[in-house]
N, CA and C atoms of all chains as a GROMACS GRO file, in nm:
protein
  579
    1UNK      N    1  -8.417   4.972   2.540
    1UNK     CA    2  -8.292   4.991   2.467
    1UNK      C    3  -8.322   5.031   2.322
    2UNK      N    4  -8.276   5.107   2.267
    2UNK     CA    5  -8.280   5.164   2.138
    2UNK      C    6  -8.184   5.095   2.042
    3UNK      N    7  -8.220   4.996   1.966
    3UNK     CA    8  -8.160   4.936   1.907
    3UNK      C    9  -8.192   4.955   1.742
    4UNK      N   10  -8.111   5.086   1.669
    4UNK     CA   11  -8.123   5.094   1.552
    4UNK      C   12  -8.061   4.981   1.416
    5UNK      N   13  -8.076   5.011   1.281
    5UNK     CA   14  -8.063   4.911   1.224
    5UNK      C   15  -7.911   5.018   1.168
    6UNK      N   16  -7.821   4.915   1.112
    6UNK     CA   17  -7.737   4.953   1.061
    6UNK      C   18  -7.695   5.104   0.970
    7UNK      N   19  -7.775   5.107   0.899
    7UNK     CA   20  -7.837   5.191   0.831
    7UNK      C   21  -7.866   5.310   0.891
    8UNK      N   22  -7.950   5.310   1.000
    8UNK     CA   23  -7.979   5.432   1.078
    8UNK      C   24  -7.931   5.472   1.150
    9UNK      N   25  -7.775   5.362   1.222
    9UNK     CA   26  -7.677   5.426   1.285
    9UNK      C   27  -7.652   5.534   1.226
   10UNK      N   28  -7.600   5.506   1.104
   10UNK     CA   29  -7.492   5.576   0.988
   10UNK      C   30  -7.597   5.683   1.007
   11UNK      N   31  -7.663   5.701   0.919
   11UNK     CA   32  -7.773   5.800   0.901
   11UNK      C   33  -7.752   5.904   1.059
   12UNK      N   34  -7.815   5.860   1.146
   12UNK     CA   35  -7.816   5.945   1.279
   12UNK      C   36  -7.647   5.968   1.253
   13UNK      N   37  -7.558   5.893   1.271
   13UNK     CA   38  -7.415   5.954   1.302
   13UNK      C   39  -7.400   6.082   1.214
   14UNK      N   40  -7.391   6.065   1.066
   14UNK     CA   41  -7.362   6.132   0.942
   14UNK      C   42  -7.439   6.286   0.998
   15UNK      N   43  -7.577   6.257   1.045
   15UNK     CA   44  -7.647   6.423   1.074
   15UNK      C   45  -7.578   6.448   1.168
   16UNK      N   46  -7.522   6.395   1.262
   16UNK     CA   47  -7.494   6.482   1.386
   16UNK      C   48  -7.377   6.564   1.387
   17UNK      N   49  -7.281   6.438   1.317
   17UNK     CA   50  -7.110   6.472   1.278
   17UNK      C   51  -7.103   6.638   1.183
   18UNK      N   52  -7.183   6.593   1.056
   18UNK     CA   53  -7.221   6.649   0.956
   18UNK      C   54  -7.221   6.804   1.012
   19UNK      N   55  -7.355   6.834   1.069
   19UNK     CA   56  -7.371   6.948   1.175
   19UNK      C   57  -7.297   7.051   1.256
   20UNK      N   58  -7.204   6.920   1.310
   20UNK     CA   59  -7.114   7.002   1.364
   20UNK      C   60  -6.996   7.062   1.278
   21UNK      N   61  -7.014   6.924   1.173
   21UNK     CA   62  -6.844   6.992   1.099
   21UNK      C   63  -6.904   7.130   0.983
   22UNK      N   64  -7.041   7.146   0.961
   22UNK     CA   65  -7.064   7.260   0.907
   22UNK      C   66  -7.052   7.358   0.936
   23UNK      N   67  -7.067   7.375   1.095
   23UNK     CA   68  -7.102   7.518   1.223
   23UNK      C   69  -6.922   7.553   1.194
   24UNK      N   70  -6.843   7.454   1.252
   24UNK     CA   71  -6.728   7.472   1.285
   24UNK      C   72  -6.606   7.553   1.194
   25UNK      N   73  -6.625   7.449   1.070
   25UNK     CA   74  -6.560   7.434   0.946
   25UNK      C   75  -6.594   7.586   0.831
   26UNK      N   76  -6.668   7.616   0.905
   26UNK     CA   77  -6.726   7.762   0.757
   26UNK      C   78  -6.787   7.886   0.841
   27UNK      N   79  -6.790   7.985   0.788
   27UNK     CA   80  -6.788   8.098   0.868
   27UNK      C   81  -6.957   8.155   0.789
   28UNK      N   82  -7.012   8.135   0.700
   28UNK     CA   83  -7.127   8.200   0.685
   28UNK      C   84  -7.267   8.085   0.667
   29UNK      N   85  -7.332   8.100   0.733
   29UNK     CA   86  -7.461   8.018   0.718
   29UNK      C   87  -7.456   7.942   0.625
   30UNK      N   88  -7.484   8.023   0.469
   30UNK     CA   89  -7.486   7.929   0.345
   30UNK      C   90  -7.375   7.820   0.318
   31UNK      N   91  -7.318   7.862   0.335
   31UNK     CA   92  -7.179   7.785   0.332
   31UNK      C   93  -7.193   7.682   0.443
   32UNK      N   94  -7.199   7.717   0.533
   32UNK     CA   95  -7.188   7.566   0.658
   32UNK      C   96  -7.277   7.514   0.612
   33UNK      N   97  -7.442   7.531   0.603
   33UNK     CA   98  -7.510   7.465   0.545
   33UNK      C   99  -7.472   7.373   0.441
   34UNK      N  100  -7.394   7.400   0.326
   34UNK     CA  101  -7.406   7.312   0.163
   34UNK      C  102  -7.222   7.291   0.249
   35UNK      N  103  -7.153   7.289   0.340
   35UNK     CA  104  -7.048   7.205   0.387
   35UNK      C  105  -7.121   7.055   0.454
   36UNK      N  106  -7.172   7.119   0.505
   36UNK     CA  107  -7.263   7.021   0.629
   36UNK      C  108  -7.333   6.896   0.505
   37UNK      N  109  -7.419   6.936   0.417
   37UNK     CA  110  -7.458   6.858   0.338
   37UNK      C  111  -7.370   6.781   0.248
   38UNK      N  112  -7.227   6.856   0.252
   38UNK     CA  113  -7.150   6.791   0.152
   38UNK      C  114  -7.086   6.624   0.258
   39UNK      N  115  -7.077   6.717   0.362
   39UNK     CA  116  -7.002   6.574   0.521
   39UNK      C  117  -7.134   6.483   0.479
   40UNK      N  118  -7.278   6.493   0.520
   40UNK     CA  119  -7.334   6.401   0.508
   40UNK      C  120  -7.372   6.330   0.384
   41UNK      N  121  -7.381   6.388   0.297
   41UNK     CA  122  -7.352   6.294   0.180
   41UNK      C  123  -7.258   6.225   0.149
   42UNK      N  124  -7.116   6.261   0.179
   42UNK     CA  125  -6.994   6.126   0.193
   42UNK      C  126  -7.012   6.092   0.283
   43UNK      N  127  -7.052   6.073   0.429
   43UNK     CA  128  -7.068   6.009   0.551
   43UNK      C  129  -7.175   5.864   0.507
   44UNK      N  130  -7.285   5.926   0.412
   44UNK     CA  131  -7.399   5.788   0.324
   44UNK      C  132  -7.334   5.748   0.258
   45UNK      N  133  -7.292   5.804   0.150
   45UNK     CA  134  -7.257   5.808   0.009
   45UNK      C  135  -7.159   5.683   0.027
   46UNK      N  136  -7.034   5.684   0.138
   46UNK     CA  137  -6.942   5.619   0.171
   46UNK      C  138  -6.954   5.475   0.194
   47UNK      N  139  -7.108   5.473   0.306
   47UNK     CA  140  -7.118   5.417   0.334
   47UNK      C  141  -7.234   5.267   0.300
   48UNK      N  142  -7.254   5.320   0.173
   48UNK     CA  143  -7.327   5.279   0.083
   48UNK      C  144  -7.272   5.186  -0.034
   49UNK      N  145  -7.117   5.278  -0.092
   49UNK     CA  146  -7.048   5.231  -0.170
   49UNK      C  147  -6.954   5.113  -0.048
   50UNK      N  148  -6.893   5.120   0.066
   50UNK     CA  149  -6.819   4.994   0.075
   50UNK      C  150  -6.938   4.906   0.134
   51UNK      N  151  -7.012   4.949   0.166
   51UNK     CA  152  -7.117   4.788   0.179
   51UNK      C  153  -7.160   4.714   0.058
   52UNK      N  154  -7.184   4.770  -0.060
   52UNK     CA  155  -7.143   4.678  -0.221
   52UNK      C  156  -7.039   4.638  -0.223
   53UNK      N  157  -6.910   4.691  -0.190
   53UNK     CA  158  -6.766   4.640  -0.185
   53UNK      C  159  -6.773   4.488  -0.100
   54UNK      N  160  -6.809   4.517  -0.016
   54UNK     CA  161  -6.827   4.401   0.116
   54UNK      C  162  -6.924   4.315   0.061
   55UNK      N  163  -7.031   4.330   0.019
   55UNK     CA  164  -7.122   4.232  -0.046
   55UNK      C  165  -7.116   4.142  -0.174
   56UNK      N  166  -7.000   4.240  -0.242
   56UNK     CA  167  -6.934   4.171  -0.351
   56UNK      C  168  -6.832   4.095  -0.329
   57UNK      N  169  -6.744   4.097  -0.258
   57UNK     CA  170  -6.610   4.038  -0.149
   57UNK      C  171  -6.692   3.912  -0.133
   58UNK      N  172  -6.749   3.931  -0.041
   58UNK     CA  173  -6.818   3.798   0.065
   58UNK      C  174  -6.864   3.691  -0.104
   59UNK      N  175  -6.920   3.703  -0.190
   59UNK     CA  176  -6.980   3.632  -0.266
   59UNK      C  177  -6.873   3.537  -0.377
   60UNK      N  178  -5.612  12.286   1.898
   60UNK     CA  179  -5.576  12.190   1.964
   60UNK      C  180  -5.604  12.033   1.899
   61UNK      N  181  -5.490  11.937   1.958
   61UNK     CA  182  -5.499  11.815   1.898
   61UNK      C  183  -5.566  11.758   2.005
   62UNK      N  184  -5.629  11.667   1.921
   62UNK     CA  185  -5.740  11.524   1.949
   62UNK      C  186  -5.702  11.414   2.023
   63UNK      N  187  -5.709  11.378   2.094
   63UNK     CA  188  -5.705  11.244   2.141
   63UNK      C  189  -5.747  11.130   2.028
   64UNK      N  190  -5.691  11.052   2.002
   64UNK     CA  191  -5.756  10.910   1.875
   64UNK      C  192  -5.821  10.847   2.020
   65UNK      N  193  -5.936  10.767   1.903
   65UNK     CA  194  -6.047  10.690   1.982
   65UNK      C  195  -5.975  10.573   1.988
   66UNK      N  196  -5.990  10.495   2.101
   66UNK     CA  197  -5.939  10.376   2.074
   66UNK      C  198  -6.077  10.300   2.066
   67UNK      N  199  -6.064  10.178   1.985
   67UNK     CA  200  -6.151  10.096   1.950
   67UNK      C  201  -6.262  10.062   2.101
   68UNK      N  202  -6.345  10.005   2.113
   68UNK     CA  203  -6.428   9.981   2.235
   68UNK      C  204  -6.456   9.800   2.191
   69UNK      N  205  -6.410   9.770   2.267
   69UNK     CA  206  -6.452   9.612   2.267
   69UNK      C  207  -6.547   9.579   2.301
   70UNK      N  208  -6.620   9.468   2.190
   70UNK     CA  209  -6.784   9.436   2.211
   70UNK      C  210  -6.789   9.338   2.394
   71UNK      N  211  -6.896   9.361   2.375
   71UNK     CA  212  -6.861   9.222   2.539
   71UNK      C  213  -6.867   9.099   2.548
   72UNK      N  214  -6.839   9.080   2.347
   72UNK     CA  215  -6.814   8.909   2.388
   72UNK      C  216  -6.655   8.889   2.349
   73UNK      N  217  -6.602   9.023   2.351
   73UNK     CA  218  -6.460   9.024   2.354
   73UNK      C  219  -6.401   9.077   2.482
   74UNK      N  220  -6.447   9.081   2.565
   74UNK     CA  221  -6.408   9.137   2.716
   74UNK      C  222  -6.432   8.997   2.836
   75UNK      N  223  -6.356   8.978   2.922
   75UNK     CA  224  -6.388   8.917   3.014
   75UNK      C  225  -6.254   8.792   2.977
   76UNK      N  226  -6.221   8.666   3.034
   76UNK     CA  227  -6.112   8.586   3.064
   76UNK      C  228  -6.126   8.518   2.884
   77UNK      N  229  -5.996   8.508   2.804
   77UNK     CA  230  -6.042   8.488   2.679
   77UNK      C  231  -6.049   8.341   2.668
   78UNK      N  232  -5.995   8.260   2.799
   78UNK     CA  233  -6.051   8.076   2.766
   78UNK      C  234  -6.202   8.038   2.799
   79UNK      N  235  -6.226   8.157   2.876
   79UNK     CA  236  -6.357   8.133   2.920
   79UNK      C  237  -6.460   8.048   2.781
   80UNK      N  238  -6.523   8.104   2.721
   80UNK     CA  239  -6.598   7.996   2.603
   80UNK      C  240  -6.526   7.869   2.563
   81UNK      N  241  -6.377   7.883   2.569
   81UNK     CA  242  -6.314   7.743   2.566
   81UNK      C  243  -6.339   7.651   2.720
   82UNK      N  244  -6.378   7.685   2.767
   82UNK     CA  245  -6.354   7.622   2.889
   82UNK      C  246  -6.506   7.584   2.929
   83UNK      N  247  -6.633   7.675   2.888
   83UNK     CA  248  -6.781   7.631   2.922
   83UNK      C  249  -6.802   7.596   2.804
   84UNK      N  250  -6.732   7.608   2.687
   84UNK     CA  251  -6.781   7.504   2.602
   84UNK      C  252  -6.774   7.352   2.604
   85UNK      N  253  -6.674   7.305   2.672
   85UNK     CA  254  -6.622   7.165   2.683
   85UNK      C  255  -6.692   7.080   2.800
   86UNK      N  256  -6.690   7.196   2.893
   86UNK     CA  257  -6.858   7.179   3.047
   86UNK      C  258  -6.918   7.153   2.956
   87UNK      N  259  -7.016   7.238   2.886
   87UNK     CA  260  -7.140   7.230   2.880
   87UNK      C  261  -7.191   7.246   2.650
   88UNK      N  262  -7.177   7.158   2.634
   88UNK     CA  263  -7.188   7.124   2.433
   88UNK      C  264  -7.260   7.275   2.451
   89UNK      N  265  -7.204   7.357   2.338
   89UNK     CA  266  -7.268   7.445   2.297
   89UNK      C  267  -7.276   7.602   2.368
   90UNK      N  268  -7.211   7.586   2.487
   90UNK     CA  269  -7.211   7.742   2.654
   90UNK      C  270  -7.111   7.786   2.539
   91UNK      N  271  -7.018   7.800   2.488
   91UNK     CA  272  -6.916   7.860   2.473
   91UNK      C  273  -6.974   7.968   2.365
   92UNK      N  274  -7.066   7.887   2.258
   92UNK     CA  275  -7.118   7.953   2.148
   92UNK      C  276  -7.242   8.083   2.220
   93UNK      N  277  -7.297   8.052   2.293
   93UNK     CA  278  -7.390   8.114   2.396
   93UNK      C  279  -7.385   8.250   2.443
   94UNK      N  280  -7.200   8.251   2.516
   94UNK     CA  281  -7.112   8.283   2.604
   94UNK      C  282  -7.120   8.427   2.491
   95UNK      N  283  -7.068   8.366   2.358
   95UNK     CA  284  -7.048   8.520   2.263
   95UNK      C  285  -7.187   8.494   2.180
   96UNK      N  286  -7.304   8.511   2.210
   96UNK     CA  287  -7.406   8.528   2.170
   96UNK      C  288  -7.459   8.483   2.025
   97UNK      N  289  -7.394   8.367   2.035
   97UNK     CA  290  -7.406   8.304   1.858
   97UNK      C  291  -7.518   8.198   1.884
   98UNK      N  292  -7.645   8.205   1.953
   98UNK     CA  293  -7.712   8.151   1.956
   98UNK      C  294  -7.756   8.022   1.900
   99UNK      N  295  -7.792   8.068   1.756
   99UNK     CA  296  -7.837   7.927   1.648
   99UNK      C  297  -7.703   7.873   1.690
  100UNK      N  298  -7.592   7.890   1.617
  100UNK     CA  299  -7.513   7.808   1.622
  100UNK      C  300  -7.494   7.713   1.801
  101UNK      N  301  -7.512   7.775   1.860
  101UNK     CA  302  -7.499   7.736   1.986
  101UNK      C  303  -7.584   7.615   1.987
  102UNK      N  304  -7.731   7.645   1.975
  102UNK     CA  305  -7.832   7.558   1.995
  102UNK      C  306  -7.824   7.452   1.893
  103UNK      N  307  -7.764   7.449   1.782
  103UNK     CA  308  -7.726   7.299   1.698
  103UNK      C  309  -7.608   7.242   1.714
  104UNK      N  310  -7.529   7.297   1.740
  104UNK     CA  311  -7.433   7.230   1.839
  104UNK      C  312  -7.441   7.187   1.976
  105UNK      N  313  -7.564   7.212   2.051
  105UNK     CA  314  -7.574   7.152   2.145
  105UNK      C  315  -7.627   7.002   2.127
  106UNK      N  316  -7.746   7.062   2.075
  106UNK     CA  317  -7.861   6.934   1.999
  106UNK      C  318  -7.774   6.809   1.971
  107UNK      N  319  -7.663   6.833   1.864
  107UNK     CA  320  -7.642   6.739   1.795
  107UNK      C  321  -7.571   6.668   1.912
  108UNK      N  322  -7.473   6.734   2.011
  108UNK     CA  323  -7.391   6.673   2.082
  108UNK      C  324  -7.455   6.616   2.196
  109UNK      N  325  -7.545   6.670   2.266
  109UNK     CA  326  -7.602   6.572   2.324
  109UNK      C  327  -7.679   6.445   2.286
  110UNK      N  328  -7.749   6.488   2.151
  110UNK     CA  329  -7.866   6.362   2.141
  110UNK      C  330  -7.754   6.303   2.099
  111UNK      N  331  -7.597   6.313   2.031
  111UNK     CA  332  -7.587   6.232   1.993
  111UNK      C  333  -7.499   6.106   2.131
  112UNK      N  334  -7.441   6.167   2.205
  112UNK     CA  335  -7.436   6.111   2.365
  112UNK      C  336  -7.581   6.028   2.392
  113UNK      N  337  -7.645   6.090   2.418
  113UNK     CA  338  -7.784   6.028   2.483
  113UNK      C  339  -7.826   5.912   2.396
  114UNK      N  340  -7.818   5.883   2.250
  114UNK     CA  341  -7.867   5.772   2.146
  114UNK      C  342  -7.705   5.681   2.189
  115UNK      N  343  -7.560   5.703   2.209
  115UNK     CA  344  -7.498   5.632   2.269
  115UNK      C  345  -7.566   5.554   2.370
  116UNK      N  346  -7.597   5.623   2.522
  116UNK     CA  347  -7.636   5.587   2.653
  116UNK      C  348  -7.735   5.456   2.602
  117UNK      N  349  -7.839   5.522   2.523
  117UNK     CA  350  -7.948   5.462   2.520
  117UNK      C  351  -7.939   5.310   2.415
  118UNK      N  352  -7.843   5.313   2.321
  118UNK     CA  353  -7.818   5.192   2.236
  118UNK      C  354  -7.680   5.143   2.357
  119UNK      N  355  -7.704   5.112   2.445
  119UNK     CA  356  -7.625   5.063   2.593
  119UNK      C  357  -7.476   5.055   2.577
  120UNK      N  358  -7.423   5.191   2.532
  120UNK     CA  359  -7.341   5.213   2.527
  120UNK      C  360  -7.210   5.182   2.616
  121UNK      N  361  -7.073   5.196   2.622
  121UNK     CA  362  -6.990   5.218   2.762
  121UNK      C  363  -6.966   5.340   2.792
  122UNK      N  364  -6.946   5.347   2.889
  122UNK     CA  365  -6.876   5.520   2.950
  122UNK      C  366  -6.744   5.445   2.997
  123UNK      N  367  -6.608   5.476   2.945
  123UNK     CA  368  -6.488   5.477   2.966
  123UNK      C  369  -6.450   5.492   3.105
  124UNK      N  370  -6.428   5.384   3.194
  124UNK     CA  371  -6.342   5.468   3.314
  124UNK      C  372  -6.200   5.399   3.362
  125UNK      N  373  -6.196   5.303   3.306
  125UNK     CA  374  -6.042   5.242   3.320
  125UNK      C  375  -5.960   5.268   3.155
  126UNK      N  376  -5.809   5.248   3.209
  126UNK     CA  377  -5.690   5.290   3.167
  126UNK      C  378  -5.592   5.190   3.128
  127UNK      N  379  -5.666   5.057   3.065
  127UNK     CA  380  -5.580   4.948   3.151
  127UNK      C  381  -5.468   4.958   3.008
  128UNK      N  382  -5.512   5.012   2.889
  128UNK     CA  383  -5.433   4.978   2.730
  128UNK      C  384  -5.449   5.107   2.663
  129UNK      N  385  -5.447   5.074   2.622
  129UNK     CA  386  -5.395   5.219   2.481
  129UNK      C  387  -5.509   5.287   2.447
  130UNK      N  388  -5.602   5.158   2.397
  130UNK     CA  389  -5.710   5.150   2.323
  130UNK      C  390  -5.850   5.229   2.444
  131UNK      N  391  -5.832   5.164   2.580
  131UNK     CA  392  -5.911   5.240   2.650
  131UNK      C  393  -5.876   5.352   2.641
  132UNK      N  394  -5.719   5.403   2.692
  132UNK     CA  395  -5.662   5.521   2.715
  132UNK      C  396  -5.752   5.640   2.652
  133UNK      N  397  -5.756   5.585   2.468
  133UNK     CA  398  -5.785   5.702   2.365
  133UNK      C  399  -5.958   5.678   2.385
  134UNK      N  400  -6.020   5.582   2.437
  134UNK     CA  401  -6.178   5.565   2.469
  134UNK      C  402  -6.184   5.684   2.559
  135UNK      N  403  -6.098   5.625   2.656
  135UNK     CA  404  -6.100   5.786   2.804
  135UNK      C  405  -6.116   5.920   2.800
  136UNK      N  406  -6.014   5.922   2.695
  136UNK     CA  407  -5.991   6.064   2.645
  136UNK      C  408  -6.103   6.125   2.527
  137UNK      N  409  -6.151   6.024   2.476
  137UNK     CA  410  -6.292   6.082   2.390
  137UNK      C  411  -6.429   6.098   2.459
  138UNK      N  412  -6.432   5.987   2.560
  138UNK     CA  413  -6.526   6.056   2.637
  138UNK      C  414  -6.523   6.161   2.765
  139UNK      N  415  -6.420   6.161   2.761
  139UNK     CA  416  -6.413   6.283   2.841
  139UNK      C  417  -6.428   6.422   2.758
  140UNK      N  418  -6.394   6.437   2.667
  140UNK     CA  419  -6.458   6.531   2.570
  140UNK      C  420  -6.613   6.590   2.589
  141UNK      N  421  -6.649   6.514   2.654
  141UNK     CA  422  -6.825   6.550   2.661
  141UNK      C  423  -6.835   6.624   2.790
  142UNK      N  424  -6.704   6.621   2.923
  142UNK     CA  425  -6.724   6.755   2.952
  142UNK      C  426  -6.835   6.693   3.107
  143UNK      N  427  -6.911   6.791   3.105
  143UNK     CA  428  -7.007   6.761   3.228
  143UNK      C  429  -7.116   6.622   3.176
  144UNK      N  430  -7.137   6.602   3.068
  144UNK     CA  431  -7.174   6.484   3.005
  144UNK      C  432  -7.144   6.357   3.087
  145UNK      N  433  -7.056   6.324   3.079
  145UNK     CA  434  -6.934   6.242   3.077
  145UNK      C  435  -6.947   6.249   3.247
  146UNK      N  436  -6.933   6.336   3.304
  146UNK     CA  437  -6.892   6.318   3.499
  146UNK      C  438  -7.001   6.277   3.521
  147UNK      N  439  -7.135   6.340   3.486
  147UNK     CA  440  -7.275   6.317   3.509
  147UNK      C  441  -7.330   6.170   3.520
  148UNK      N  442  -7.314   6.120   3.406
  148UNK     CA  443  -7.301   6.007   3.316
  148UNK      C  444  -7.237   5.883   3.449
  149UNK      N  445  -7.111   5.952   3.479
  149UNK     CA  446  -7.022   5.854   3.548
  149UNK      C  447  -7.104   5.788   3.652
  150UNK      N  448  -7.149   5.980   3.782
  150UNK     CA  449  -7.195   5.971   3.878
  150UNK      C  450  -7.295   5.897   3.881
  151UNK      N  451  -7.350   5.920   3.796
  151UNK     CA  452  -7.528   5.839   3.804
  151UNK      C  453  -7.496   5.694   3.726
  152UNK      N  454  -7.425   5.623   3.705
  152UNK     CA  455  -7.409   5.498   3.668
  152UNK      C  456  -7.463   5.470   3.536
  153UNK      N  457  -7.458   5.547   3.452
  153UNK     CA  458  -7.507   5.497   3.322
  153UNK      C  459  -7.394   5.527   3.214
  154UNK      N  460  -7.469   5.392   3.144
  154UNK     CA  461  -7.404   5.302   3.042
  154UNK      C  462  -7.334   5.196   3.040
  155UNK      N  463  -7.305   5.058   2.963
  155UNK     CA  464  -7.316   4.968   3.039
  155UNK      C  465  -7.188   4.934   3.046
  156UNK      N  466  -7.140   4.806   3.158
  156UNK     CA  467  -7.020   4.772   3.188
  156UNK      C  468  -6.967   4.696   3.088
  157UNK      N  469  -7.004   4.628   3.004
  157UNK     CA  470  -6.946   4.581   2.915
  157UNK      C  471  -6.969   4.564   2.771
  158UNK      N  472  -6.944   4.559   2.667
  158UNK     CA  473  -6.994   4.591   2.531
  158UNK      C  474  -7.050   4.412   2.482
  159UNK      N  475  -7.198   4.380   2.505
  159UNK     CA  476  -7.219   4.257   2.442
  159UNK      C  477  -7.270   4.252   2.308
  160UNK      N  478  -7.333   4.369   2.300
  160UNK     CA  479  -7.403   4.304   2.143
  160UNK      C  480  -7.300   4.433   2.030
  161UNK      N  481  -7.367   4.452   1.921
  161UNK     CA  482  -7.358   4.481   1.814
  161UNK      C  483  -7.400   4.665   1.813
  162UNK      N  484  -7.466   4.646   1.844
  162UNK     CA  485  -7.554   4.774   1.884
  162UNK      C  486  -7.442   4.858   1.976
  163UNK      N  487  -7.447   4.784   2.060
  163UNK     CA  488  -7.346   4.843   2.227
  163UNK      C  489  -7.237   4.917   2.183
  164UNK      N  490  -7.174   4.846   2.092
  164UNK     CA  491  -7.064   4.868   2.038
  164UNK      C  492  -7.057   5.009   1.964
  165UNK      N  493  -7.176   5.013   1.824
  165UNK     CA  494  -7.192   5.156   1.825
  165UNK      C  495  -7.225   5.259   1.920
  166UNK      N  496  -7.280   5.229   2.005
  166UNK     CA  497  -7.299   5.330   2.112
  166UNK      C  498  -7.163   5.408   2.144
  167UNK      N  499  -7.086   5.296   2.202
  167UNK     CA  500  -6.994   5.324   2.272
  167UNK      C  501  -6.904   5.428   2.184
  168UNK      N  502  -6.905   5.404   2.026
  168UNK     CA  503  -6.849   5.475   1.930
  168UNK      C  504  -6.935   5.632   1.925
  169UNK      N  505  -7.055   5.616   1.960
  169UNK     CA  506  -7.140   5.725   1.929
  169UNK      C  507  -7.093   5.826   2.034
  170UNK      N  508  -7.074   5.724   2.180
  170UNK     CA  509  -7.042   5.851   2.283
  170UNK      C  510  -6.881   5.911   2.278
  171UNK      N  511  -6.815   5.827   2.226
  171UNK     CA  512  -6.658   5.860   2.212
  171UNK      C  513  -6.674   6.001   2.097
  172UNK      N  514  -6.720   5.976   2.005
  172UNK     CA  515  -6.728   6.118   1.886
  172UNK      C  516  -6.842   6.195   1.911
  173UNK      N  517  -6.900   6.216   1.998
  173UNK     CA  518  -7.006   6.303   2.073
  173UNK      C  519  -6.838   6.375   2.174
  174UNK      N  520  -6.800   6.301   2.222
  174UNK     CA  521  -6.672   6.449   2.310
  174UNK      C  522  -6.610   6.461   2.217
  175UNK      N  523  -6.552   6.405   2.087
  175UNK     CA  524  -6.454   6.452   2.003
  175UNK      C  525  -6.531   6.543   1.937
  176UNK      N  526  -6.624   6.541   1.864
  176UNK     CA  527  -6.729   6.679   1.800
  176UNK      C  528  -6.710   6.766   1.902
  177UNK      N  529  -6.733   6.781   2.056
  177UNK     CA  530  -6.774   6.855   2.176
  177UNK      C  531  -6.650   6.933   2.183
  178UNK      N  532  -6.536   6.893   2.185
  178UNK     CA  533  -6.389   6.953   2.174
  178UNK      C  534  -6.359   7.035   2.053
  179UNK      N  535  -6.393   6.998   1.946
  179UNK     CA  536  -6.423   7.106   1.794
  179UNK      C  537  -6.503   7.193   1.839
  180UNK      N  538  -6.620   7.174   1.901
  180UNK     CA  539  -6.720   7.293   1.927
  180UNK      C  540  -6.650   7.372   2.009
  181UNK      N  541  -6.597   7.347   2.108
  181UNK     CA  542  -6.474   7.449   2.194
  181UNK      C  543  -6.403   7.515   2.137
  182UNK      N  544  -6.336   7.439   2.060
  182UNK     CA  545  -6.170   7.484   2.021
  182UNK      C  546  -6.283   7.627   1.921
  183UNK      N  547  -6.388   7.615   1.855
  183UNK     CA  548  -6.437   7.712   1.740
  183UNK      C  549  -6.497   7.806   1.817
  184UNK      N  550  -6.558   7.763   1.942
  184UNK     CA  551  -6.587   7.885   2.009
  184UNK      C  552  -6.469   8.002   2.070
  185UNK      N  553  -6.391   7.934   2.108
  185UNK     CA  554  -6.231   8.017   2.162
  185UNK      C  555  -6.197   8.052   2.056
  186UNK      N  556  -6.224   8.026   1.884
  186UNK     CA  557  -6.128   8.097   1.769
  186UNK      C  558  -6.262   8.208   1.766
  187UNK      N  559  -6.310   8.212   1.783
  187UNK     CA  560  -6.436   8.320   1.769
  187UNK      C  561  -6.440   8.415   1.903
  188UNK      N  562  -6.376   8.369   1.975
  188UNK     CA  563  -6.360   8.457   2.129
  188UNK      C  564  -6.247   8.526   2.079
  189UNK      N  565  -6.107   8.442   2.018
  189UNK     CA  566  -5.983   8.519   1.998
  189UNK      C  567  -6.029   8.611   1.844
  190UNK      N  568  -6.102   8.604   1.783
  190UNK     CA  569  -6.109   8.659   1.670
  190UNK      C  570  -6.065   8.595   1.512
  191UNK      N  571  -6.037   8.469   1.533
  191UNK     CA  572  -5.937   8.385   1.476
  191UNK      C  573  -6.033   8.364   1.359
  192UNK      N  574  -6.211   8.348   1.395
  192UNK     CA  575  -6.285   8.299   1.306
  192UNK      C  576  -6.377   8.445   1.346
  193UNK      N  577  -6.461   8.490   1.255
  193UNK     CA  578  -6.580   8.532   1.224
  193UNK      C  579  -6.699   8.489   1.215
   0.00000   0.00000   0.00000
């Protein structure tokens, strides 16, 4: 069983989602590319900032 | 004497049934992109949609097959998104019957937005069959 850590869910999800919403979402290479990077950087970015939210909550 | 006008000649990934790439895209992550010869794109849209199915399966994901609430209902309908994925999946008994751990749970999320991505990859291959996208 492949049991990733929290962290690397996100991570694996963010590339895959990311990927697709670049191909889909934009019509020239460069562009899907720096779209694609923009999804996965709020897909981390996101998910980075409410886990401080949550860690600050809980305390 | 007057000319006949040319009429345009359609390439041949504009000829043939126009749901067709909508319809082997949703079979098969990525046929539709294939279908009109968009290769790369084809082949990272496949990639992503399967491995990301298969890292579901494999973090012991569920495969959706009852209807009993709402909540399955819209499970049903996301994994069915994956198309031949998803029947394959059924036939051969994988993924697990019930969600126990922590992990499972993402899975089960991983394979539900593996057919919802898989259905975007369709719907963009048919706007690229109709001309809709470039």
């Amino acid at each position: 069983m492949f049991s990733p850590s929290h962290f690397t869910a996100v991570l694996l999800f963010g590339l895959f989602a990311s990927t697709v919403f670049g191909i889909t979402q934009r019509e020239t290479p460069q562009r899907m590319f720096r779209y694609g990077l923009y999804c996965f950087s709020l897909f981390v970015g996101s998910a980075i900032v409410l886990s401080w939210v949550m860690y600050l909550i809980a305390r | 004497m007057a000319s006949t006008p040319n009429k345009p000649v359609a390439s041949p990934a504009q000829q043939g049934f126009v749901f067709l790439p909508l319809i082997a895209g949703w079979l098969i992550p990525g046929a539709g992109h294939f279908l009109l010869r968009k290769w790369g794109r084809g082949a990272l849209l496949a990639i992503s949609i399967v491995c990301m199915f298969a890292i579901g399966l494999a973090m012991q994901g569920k495969l959706y097959a009852n209807a009993h609430d709402i909540l399955e209902i819209l499970g049903l309908l996301g994994d069915l998104g994956s198309g031949l994925l998803y029947l394959v999946g059924r036939a051969m008994g994988l993924g697990a019957d019930s969600v126990q751990l922590t992990v499972a749970d993402w899975g089960t999320r991983f394979i539900v937005v593996a057919g919802l991505l898989n259905i975007i990859a369709a719907v963009d291959a048919h706007n690229l069959r109709t001309g809709r996208k470039s």
